[in-house]
Each structure stands twice: as structure tokens, then as C-alpha cells.
gemmi code that builds the backbone of each chain (N, CA, C; Angstrom):
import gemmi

chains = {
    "A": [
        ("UNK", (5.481, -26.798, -36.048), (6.807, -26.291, -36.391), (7.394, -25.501, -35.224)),
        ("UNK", (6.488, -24.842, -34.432), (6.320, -23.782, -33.098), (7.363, -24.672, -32.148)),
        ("UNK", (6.884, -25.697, -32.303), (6.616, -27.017, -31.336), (7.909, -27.435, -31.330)),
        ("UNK", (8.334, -27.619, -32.764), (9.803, -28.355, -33.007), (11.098, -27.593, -32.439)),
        ("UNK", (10.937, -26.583, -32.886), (12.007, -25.474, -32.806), (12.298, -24.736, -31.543)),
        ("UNK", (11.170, -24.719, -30.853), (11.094, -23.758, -29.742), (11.439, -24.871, -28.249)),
        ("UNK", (12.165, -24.468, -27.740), (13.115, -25.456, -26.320), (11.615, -25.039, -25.550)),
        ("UNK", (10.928, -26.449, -24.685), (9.735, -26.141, -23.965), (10.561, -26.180, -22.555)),
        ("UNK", (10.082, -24.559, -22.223), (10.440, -24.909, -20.512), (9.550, -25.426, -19.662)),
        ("UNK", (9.081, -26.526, -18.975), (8.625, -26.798, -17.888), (8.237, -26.137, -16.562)),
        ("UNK", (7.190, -25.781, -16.002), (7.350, -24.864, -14.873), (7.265, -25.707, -14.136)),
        ("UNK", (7.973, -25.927, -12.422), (8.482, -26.417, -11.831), (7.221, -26.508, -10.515)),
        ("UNK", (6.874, -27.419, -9.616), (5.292, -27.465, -9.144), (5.379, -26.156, -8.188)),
        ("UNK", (4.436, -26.239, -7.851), (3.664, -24.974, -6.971), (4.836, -25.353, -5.399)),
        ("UNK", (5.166, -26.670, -5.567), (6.063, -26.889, -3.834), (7.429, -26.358, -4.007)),
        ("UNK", (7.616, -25.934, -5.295), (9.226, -25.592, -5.200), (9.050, -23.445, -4.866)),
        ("UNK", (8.009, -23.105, -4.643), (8.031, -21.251, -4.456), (8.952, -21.591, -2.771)),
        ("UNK", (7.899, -22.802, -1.979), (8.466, -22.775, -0.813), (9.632, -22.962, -0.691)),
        ("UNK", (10.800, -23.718, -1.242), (12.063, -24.238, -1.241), (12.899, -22.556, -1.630)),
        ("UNK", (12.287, -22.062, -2.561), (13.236, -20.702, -3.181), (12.424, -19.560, -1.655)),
        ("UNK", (11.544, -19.710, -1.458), (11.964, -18.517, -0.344), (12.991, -18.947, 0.932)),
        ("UNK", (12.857, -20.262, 1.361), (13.908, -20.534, 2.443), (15.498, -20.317, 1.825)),
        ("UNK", (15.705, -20.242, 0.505), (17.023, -20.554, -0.003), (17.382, -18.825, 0.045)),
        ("UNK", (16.243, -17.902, -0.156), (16.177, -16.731, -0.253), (17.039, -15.954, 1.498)),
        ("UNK", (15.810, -16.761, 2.447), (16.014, -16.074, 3.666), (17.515, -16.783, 4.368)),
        ("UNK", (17.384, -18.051, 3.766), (18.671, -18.863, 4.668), (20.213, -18.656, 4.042)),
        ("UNK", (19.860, -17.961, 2.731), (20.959, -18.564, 1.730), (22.420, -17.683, 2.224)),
        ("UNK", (21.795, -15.944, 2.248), (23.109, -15.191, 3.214), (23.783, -15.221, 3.827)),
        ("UNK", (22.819, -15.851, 5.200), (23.807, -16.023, 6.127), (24.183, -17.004, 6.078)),
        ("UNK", (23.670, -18.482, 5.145), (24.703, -19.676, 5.325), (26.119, -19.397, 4.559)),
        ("UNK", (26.059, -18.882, 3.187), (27.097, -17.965, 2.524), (28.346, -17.214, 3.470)),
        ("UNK", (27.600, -16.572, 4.143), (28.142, -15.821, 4.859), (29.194, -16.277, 6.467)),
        ("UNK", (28.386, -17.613, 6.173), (29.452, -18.452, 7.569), (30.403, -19.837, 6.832)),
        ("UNK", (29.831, -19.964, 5.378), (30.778, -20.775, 4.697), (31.950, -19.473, 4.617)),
        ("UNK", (31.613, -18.412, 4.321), (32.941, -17.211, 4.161), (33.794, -17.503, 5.395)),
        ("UNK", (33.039, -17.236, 6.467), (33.775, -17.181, 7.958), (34.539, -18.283, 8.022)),
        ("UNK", (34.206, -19.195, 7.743), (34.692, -20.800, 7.714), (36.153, -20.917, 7.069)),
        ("UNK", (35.449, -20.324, 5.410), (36.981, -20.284, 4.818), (37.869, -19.356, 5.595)),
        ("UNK", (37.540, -18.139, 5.917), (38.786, -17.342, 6.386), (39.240, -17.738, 7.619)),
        ("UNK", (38.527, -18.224, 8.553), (39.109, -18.811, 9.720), (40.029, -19.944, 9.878)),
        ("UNK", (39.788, -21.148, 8.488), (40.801, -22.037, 8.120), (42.013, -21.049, 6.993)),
        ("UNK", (41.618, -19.736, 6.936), (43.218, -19.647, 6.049), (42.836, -19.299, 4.587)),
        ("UNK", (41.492, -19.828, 3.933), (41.474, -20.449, 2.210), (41.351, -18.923, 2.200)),
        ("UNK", (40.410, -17.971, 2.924), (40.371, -16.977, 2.286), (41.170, -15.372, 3.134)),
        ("UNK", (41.777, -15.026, 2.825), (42.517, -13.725, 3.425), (41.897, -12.996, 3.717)),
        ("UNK", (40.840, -12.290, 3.244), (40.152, -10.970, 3.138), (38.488, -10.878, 2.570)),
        ("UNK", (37.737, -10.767, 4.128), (36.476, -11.225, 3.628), (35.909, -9.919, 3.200)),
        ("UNK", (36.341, -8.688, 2.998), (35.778, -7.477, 2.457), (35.341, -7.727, 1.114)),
        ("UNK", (35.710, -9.227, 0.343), (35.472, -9.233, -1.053), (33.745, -9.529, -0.354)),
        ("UNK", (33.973, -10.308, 0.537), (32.314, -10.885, 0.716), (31.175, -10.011, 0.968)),
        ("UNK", (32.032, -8.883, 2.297), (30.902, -8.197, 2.879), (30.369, -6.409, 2.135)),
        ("UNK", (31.340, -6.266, 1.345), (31.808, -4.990, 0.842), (31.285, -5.276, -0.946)),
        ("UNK", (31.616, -6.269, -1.536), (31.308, -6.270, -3.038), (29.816, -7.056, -3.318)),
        ("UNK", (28.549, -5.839, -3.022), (27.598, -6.746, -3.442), (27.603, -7.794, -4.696)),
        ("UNK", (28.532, -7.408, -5.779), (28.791, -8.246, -6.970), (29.152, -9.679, -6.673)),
        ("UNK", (29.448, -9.861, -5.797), (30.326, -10.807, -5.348), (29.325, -12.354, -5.881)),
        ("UNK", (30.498, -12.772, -6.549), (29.286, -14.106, -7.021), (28.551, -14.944, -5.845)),
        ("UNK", (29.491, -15.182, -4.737), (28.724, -15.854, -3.919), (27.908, -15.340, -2.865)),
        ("UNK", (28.020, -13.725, -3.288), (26.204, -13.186, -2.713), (24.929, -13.463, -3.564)),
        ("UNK", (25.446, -13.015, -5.093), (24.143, -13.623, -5.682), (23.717, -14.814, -6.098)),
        ("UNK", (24.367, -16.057, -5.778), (24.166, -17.296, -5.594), (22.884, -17.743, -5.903)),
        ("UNK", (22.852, -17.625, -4.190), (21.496, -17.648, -3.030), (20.567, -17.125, -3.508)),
        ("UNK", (20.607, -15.870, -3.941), (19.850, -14.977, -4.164), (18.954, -15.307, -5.480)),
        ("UNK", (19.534, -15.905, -6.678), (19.343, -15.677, -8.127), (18.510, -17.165, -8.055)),
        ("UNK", (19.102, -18.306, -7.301), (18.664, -19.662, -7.337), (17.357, -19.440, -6.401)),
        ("UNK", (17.214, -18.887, -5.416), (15.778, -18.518, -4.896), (14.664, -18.055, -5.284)),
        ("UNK", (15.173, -16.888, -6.054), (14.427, -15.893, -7.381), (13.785, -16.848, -8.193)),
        ("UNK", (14.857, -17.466, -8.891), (14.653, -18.386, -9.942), (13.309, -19.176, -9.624)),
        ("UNK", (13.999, -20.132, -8.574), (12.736, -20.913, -7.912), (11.779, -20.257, -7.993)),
        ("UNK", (11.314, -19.007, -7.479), (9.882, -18.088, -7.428), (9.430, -18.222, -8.534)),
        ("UNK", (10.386, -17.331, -9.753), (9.852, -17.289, -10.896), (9.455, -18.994, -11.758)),
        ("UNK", (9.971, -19.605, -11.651), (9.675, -20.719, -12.124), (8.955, -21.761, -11.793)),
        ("UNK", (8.477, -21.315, -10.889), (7.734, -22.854, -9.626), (6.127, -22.349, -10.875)),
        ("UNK", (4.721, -23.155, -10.451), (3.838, -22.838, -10.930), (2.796, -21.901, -9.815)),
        ("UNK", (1.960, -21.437, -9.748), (0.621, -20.408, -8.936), (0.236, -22.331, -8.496)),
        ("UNK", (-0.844, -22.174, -7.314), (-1.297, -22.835, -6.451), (-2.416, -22.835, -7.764)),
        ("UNK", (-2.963, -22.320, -8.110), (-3.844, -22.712, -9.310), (-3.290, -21.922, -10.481)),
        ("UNK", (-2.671, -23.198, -11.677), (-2.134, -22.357, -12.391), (-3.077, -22.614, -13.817)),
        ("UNK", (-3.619, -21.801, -14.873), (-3.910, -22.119, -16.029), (-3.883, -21.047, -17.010)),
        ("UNK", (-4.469, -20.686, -18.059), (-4.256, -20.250, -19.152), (-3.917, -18.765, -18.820)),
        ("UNK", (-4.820, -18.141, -18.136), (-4.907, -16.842, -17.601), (-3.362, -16.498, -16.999)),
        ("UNK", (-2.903, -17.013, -15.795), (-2.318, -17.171, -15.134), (-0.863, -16.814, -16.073)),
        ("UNK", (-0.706, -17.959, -16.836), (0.420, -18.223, -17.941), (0.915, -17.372, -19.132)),
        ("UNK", (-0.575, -16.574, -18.955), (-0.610, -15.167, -20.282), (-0.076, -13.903, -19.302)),
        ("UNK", (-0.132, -14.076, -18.166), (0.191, -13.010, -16.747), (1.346, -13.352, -17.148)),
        ("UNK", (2.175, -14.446, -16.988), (3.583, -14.694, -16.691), (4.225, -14.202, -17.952)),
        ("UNK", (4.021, -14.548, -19.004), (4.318, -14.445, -20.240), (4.537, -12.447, -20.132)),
        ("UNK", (3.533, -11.767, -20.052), (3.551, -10.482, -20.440), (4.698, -10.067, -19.303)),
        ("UNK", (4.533, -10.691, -18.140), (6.026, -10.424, -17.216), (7.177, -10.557, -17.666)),
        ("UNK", (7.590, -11.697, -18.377), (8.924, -11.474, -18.650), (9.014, -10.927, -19.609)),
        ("UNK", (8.181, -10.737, -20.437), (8.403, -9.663, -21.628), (8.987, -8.483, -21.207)),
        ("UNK", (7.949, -7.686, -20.308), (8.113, -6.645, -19.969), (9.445, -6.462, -19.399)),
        ("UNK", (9.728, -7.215, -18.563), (11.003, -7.490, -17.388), (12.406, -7.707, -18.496)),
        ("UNK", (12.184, -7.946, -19.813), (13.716, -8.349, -20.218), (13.273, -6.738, -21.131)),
        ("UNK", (12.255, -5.859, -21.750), (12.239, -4.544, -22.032), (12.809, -3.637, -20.829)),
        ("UNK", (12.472, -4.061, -19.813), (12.800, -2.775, -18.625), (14.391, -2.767, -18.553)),
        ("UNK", (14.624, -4.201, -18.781), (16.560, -4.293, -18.318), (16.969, -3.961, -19.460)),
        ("UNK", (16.272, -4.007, -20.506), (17.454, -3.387, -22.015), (17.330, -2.209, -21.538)),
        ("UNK", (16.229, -1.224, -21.306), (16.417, -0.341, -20.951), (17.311, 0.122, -20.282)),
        ("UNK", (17.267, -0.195, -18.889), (17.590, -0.075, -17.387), (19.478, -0.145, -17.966)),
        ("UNK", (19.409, -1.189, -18.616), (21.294, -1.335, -18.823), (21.715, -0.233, -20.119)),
        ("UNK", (21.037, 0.317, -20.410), (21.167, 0.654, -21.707), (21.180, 2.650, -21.295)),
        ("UNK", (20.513, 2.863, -20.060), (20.167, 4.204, -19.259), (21.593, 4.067, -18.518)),
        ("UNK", (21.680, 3.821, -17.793), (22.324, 3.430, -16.463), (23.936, 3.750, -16.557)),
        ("UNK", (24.651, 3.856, -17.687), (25.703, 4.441, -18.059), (25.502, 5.872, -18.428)),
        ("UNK", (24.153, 6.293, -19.345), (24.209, 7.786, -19.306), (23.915, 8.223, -18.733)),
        ("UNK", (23.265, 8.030, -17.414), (22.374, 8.584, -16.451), (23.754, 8.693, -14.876)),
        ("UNK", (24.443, 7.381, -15.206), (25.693, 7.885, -14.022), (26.593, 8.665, -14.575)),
        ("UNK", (26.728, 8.877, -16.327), (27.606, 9.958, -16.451), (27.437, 11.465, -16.133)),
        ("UNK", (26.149, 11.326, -16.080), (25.259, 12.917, -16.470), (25.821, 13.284, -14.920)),
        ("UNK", (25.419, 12.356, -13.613), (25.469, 12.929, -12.545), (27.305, 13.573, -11.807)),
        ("UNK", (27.873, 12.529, -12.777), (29.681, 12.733, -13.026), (29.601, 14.019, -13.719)),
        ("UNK", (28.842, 14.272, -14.671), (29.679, 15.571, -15.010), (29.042, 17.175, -14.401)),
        ("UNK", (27.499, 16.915, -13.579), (27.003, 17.144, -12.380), (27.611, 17.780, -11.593)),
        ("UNK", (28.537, 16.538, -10.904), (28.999, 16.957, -9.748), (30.774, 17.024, -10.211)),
        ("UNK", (31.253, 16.888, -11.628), (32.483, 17.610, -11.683), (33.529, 16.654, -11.713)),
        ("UNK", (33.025, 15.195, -11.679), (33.905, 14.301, -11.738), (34.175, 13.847, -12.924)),
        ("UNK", (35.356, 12.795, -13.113), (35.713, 12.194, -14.592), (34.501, 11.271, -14.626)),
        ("UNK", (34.667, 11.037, -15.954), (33.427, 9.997, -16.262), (33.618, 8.609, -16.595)),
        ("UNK", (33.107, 7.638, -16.121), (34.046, 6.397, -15.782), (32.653, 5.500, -15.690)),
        ("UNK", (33.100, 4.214, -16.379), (31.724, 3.524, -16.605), (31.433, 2.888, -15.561)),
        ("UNK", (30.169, 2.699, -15.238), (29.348, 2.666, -13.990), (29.945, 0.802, -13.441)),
        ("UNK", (29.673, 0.820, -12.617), (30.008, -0.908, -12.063), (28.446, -1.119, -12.726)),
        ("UNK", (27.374, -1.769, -12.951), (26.336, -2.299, -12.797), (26.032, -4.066, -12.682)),
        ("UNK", (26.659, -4.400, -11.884), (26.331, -5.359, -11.091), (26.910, -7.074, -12.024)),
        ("UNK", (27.438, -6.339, -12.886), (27.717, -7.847, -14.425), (26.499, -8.539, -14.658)),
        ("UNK", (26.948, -9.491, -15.088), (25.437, -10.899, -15.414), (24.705, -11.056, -14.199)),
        ("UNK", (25.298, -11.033, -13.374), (24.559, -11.782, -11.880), (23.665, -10.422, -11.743)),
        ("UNK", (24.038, -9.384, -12.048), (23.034, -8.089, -11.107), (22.217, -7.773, -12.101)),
        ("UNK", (22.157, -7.917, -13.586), (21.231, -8.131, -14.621), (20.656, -9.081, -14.398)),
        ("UNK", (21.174, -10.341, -14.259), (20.104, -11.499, -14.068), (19.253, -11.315, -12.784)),
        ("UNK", (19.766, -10.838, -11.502), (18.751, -10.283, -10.568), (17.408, -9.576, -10.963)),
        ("UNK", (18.258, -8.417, -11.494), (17.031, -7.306, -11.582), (15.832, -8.064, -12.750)),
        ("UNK", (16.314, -8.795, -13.758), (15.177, -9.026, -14.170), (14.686, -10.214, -14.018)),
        ("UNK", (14.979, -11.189, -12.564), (13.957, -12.008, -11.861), (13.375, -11.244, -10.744)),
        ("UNK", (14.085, -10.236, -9.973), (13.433, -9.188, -9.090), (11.869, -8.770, -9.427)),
        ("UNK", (12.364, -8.042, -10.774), (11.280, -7.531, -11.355), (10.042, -8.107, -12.056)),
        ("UNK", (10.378, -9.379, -12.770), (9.584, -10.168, -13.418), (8.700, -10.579, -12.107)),
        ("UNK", (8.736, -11.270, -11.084), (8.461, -11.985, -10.414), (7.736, -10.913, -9.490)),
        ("UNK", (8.138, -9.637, -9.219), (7.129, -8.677, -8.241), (5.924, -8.399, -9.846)),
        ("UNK", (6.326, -8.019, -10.712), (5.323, -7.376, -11.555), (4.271, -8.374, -11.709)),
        ("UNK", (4.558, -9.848, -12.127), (3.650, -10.867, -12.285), (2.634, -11.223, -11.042)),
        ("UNK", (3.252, -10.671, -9.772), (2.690, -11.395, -8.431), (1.700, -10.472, -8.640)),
        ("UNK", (2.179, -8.788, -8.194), (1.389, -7.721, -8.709), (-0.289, -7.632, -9.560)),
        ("UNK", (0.470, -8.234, -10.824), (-0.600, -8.371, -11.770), (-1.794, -9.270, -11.622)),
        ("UNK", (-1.262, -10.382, -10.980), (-2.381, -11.401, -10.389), (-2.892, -11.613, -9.506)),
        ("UNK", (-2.272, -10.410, -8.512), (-3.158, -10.388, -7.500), (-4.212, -8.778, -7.836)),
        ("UNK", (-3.724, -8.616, -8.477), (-4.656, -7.062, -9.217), (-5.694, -8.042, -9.558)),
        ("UNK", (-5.342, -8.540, -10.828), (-6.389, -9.463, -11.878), (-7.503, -10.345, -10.612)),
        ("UNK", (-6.945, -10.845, -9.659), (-7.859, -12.148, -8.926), (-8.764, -11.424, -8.208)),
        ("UNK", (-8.228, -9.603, -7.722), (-9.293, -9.093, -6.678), (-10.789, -8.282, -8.105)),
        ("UNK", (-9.843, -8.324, -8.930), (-10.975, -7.302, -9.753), (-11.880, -8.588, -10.244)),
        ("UNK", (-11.188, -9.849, -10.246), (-12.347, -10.221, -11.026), (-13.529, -11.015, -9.477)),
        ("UNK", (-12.800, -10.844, -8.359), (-13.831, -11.835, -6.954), (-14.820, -11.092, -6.422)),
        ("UNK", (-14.412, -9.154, -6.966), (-15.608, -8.422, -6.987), (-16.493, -8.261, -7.831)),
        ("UNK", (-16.283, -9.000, -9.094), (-16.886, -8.953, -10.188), (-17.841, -10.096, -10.269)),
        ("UNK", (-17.765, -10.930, -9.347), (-18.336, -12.762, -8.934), (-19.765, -12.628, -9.706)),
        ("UNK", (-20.509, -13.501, -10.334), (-21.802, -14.010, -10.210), (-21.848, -14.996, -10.423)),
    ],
    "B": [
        ("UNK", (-14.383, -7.325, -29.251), (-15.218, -9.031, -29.319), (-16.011, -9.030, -28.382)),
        ("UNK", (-17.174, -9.935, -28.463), (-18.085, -10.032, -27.486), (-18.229, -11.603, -27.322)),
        ("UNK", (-18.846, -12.076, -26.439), (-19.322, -13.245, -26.176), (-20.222, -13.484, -25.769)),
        ("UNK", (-21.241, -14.832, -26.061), (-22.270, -15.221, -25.195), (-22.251, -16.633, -24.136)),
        ("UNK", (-21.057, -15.832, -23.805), (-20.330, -17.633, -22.908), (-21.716, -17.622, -21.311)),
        ("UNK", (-22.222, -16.300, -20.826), (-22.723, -16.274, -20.043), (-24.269, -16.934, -20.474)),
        ("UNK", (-24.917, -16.323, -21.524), (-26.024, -16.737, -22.096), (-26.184, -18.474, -21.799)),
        ("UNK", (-25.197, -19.106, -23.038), (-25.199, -20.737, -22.952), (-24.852, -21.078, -21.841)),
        ("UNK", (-23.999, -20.428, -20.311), (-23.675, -21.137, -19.550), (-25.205, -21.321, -18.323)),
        ("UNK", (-25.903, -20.057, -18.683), (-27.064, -20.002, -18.190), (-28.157, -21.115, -18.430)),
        ("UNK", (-27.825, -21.509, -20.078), (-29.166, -22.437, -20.781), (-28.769, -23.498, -19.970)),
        ("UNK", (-27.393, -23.791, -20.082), (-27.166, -25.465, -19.465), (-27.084, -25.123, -17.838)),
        ("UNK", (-27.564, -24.371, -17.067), (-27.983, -23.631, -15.439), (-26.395, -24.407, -15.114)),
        ("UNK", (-25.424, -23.996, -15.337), (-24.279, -24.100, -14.878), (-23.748, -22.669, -14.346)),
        ("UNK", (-22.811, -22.696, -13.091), (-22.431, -21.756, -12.732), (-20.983, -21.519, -13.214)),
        ("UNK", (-20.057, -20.414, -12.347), (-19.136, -20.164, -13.313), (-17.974, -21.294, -13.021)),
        ("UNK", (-18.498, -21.445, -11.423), (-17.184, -22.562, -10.783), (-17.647, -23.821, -11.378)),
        ("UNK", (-18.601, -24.406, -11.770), (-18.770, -25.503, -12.394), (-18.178, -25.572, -13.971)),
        ("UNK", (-18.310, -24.375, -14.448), (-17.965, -24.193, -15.820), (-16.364, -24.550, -15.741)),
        ("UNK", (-15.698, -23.407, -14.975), (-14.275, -23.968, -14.646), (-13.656, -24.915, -14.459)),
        ("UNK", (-14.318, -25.835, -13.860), (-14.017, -27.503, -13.232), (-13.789, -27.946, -14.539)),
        ("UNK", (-15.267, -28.142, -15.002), (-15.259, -28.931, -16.717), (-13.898, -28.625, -17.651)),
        ("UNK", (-13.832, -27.112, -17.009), (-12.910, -26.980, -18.807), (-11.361, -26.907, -18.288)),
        ("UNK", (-11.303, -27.322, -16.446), (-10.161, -27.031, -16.348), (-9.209, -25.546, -15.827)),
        ("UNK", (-9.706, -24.999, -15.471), (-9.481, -23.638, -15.494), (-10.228, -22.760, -14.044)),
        ("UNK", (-9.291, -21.724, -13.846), (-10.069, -21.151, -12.714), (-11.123, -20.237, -12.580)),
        ("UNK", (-11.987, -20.309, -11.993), (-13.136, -19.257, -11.833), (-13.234, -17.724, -12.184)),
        ("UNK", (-12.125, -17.638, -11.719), (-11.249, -16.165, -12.615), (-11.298, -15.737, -13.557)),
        ("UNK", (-10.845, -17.138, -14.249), (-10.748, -17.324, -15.702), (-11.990, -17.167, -16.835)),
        ("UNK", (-13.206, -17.537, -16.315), (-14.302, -17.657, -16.753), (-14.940, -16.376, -16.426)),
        ("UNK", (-14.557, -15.889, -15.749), (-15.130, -14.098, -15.320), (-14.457, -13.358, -16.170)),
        ("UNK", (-13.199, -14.097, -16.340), (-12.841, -12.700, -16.928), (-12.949, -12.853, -18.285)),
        ("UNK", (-13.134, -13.980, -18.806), (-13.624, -14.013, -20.407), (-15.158, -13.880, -20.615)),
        ("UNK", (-16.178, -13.833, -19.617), (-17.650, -13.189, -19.909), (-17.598, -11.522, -19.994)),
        ("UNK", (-16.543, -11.649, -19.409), (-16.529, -9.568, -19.203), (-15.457, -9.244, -20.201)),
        ("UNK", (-15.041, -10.088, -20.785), (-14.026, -9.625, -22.392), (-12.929, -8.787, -21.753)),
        ("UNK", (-12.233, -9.388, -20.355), (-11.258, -8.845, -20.045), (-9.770, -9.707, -20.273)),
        ("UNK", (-10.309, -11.316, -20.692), (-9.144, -11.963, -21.390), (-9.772, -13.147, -22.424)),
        ("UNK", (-9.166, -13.157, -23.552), (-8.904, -13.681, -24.547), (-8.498, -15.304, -24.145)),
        ("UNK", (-9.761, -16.340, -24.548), (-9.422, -17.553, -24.090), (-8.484, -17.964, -25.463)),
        ("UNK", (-7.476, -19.071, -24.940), (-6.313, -19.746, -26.112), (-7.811, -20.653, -27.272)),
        ("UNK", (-7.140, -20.760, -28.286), (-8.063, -21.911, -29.229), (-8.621, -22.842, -29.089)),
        ("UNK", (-7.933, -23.297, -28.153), (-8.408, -24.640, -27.421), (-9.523, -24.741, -26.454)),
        ("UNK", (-9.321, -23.596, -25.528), (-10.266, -23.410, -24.506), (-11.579, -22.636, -25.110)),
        ("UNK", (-11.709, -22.081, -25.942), (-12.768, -21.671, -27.101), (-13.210, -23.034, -27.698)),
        ("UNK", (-12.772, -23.715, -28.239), (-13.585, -24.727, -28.772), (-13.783, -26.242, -27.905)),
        ("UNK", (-13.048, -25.987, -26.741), (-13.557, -26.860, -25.578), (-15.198, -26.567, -25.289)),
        ("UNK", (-15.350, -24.973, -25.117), (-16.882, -24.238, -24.777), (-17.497, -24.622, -25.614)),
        ("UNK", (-17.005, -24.522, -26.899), (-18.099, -24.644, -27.867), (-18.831, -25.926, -27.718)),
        ("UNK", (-17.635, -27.263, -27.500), (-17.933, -28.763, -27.644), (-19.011, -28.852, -26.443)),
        ("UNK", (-18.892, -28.032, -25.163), (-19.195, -28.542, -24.003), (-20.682, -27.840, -24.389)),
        ("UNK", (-21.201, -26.479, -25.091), (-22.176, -25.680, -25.125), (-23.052, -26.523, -26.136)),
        ("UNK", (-22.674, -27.077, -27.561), (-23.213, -27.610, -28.579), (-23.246, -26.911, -29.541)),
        ("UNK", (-22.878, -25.496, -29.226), (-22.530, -24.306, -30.341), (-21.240, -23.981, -31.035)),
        ("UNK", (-21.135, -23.245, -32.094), (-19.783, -23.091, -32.687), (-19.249, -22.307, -31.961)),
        ("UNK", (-18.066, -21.830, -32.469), (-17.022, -21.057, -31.799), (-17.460, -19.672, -32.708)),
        ("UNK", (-17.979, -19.237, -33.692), (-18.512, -17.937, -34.060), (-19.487, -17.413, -33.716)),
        ("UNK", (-20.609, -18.991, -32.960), (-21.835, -18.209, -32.286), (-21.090, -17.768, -30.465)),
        ("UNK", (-20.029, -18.496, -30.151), (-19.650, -18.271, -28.953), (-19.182, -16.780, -28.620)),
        ("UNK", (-18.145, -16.002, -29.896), (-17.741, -15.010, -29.969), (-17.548, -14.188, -30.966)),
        ("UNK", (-18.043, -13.072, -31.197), (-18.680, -12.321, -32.241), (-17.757, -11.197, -32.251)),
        ("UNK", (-17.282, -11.235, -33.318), (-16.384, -10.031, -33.990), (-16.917, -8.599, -33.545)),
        ("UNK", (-16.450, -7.648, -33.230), (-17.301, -6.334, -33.611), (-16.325, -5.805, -34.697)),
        ("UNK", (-17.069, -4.374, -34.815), (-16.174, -3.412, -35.838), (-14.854, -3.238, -35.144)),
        ("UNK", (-13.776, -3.036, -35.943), (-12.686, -2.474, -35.130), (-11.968, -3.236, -34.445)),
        ("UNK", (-12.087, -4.645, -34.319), (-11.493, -6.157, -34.085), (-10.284, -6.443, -35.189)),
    ],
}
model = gemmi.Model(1)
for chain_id, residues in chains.items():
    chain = gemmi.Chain(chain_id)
    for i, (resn, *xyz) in enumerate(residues, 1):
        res = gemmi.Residue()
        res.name, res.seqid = resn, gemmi.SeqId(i, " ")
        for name, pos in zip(("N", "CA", "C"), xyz):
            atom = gemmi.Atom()
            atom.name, atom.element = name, gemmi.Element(name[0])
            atom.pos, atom.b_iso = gemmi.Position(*pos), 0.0
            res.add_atom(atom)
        chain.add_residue(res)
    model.add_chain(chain)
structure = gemmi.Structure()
structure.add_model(model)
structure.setup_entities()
């Protein structure tokens, strides 16, 4: 019934981590000279939206589709263990961002009324900077965890 | 919970990386379920059992407080 109802995601092979870190390291500055490109033909007026608004959708592009790739590709040896690691990651990782989004307005008001200013709701980054932080995070905590888990158990060998 | 995955893997003089091969799984994996630091899925419990000749209750034993 588990089976019927529940959408199976596929994890994507162990060759696609490599494809999301080049998309990671290359993706900016190719972004960043498609920008130049447009403004030098005219399409775009004012590249301060590019270099100035980390929000900017076509910074986190690159960024989120690279992530993604990380988080979704499979471990060079992946099995049960491995998959119960991943699992408790995104758990944790979509608890930290309810949190994290859920803090993050009272915690920039507190420092507004702090330092004496009006209180005005925080930018936090929209979908794209939520969807970051919790592939950011999922994906360091899981690496984290399994490389914790692989050294405790290669000293543990018999 | 406890287990005697080390015991039977001993009777049949299999090691842990051989054990792994058979059932699929990494060496890791098999360490860390003799030392009851992870919980194998249903499947991989009664894979051991099939591969040991024993049940899955002589494989892993309830304690109090389980």
C-alpha cells in the first residue's frame, strides 16, 4: 500500500556527484558572462540585479541544480546503511529550515528593535534561498555523518 | 537488541567482507550491525538468517527495555 501511494524517487548513479560539482564551480561564472553578454547586447540595462541581489534567480540556478546533483547522485558504495544516513539527513535538514524560517523573522526583529530601527520583515532569500539552505545542509550533515560512521566503524575492523 | 551475527559468521569461518559480498552490502555495514550500532532492514535480517540456516529470533534477541 506503502508502495502504491508513495512517488519512488530514484537516486541518480554515483557519476552524476561529478557533473553537480563542475556545474557548482563552473556554473557562476558562466552565469555571470551570459549576464555580461546580455548587457553588452542591450537585453539587460543594469547588471547590479546580478552582482548585488544574491536572490537573484539566476545566481541560484547553478547553484541549487549542482546541490541537487550532490544530494541526489548515489555514495560510490551505496546500501542500506548508507540510505538510513540519507534518510535521517533530510529529515533533519527540512526540521532545521522550519525552524531556521520560522526564527529568522524574530531574531532580525529583536536586533531592529536592538539597534532602534523600524521593524520590517527580513528578505530571507524566497524559495530559492530555502531550497539552498536545506540542500546546503542536508548534503554537508549526511557527508559528515558517513564519514563519522565509516571511520568509527574501520577502527572497529575484525 | 543483541545479536549473534558474529558467532554464526564465525561457524561458517566467513569474514566480515565476505559476509558483505553475499548479502550485498558494505563491510561497514556488517560491523556495524555485530556491534548493535545499526538496525539491519527485514530483508537483510532474513537474508542472514537464509544464508546462516538459523531463524531470525535466534539471529537477534530482544533484551528488556526493547
Amino acid at each position: 500500500m506503502i508502495n502504491e501511494t508513495t512517488f519512488q524517487v530514484q537516486l541518480l548513479p554515483y557519476a552524476y556527484k561529478k557533473y553537480g560539482f563542475w556545474i557548482l564551480i563552473l556554473g557562476l561564472p558562466i552565469v555571470a558572462a551570459i549576464v555580461y553578454l546580455f548587457k553588452s547586447t542591450g537585453m539587460i540595462t543594469d547588471s547590479r540585479s546580478f552582482f548585488d541581489e544574491w536572490n537573484d534567480t539566476l545566481v541560484y540556478y547553478p547553484i541549487i541544480i549542482g546541490m541537487a546533483l550532490l544530494v541526489f547522485s548515489k555514495e560510490k558504495q551505496e546500501d542500506e546503511m548508507v540510505q538510513n544516513l540519507r534518510y535521517k539527513a533530510f529529515v533533519s535538514g527540512v526540521f532545521f529550515l522550519v525552524i531556521a524560517l520560522l526564527l529568522l523573522p524574530v531574531f532580525s526583529s529583536m536586533v531592529a528593535l536592538l539597534e532602534g530601527n523600524r521593524i520590517e520583515m527580513p528578505d530571507v532569500g524566497g524559495m530559492l534561498g530555502a531550497l539552498f539552505m536545506l540542500l546546503f545542509y542536508t548534503y554537508l550533515s549526511f557527508k559528515y555523518n558517513l564519514h563519522r560512521t565509516r571511520r568509527a566503524l574501520e577502527t572497529d575492523e575484525e | 537488541m543483541k545479536n549473534n551475527i558474529k558467532v554464526e559468521r564465525a561457524k561458517k569461518d566467513l569474514t566480515q567482507e565476505q559476509l558483505a559480498e553475499t548479502l550485498g552490502v558494505t563491510r561497514q555495514t556488517i560491523n556495524a550491525i555485530e556491534k548493535n550500532k545499526y538496525l539491519p532492514s527485514t530483508l537483510l535480517a532474513l537474508k542472514m538468517s537464509a544464508l546462516f540456516g538459523v531463524t531470525v529470533n535466534e539471529l537477534f534477541i530482544l533484551e528488556e527495555g526493547d
